[in-house]
N, C-alpha and C positions, 0 to 999 in steps of 0.2 A: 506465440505472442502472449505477451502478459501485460498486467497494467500499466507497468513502466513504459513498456512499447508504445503503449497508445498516450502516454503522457507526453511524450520525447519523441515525436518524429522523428525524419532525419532532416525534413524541413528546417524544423529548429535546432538539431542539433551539427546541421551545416552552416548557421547563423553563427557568429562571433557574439560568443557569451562568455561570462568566467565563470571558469570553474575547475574546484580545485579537488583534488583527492586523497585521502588520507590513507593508511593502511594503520591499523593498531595492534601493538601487540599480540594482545589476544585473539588477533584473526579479524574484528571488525572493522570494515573499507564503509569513508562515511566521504559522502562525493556532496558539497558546498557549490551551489549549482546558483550559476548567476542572477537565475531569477529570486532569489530569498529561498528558493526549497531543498532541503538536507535526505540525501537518501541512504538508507546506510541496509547494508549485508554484509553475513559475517560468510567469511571464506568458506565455511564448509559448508554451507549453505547452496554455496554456487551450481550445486547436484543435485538435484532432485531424489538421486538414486538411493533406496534403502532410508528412506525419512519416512516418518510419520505425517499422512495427508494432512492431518491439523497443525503440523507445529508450521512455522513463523517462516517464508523465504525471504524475502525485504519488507522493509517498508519507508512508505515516503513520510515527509511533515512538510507543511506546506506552509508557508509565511504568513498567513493566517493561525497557526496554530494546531490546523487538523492533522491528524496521523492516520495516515490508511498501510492497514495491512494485509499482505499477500499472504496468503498460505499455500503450501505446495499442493495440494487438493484444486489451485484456481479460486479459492472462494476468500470472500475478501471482509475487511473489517475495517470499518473509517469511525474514531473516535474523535468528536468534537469538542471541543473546550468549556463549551456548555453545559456536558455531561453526556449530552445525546449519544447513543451509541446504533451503528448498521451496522448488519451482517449480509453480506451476500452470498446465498447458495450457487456454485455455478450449476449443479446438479438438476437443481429443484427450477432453478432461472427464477429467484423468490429472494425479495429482500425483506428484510425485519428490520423496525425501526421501534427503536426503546427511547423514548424521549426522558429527562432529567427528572422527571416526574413519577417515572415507570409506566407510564402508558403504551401498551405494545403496538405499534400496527404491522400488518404485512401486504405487500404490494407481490402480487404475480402478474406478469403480462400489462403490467400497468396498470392496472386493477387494485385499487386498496380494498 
């Protein structure tokens, strides 16, 4: 299960929404998802197998602006519009928060 899964049930993806699917040339699939949120991966991506833990499997943007990204490692990264940047360790189960300012904090176990 990844963060997509827990975004998209199948609650709501048994709901009548629109949505639509691209495929692009270069391999990138960008799916226009009726709520205003655009998810896009590129087809080679779709495999986890032989990638580098850091690089890039999807990522979502949400109708608000924000973009979170998966990395095949599980660990994730939500870039705000405001600047703010998190990082989530699945490893360490440790978020960092870089606020627009550079002020770092880190939350473990819900703990800042």
């Amino acid at each position: 299960m990844n963060h997509l899964d827990t975004l998209y049930t199948d609650e709501i993806l048994s709901e009548y929404h629109s949505m639509t699917t691209l495929s692009l040339k270069n391999g990138l699939i960008v799916q226009l998802l009726g709520s205003g949120e655009v998810c896009q991966i590129h087809d080679t991506e779709l495999s986890s197998e032989g990638k580098d833990d850091l690089s890039e499997a999807n990522r979502l943007i949400t109708r608000d602006g924000v973009v979170i990204r998966q990395l095949h490692n599980r660990d994730s990264e939500v870039l705000y519009p405001d600047g703010e940047v998190a990082h989530f360790s699945k490893q360490n189960m440790e978020w960092i928060v870089i606020n627009n300012r550079g002020k770092r904090r880190s939350f473990k176990d819900n703990i800042n």
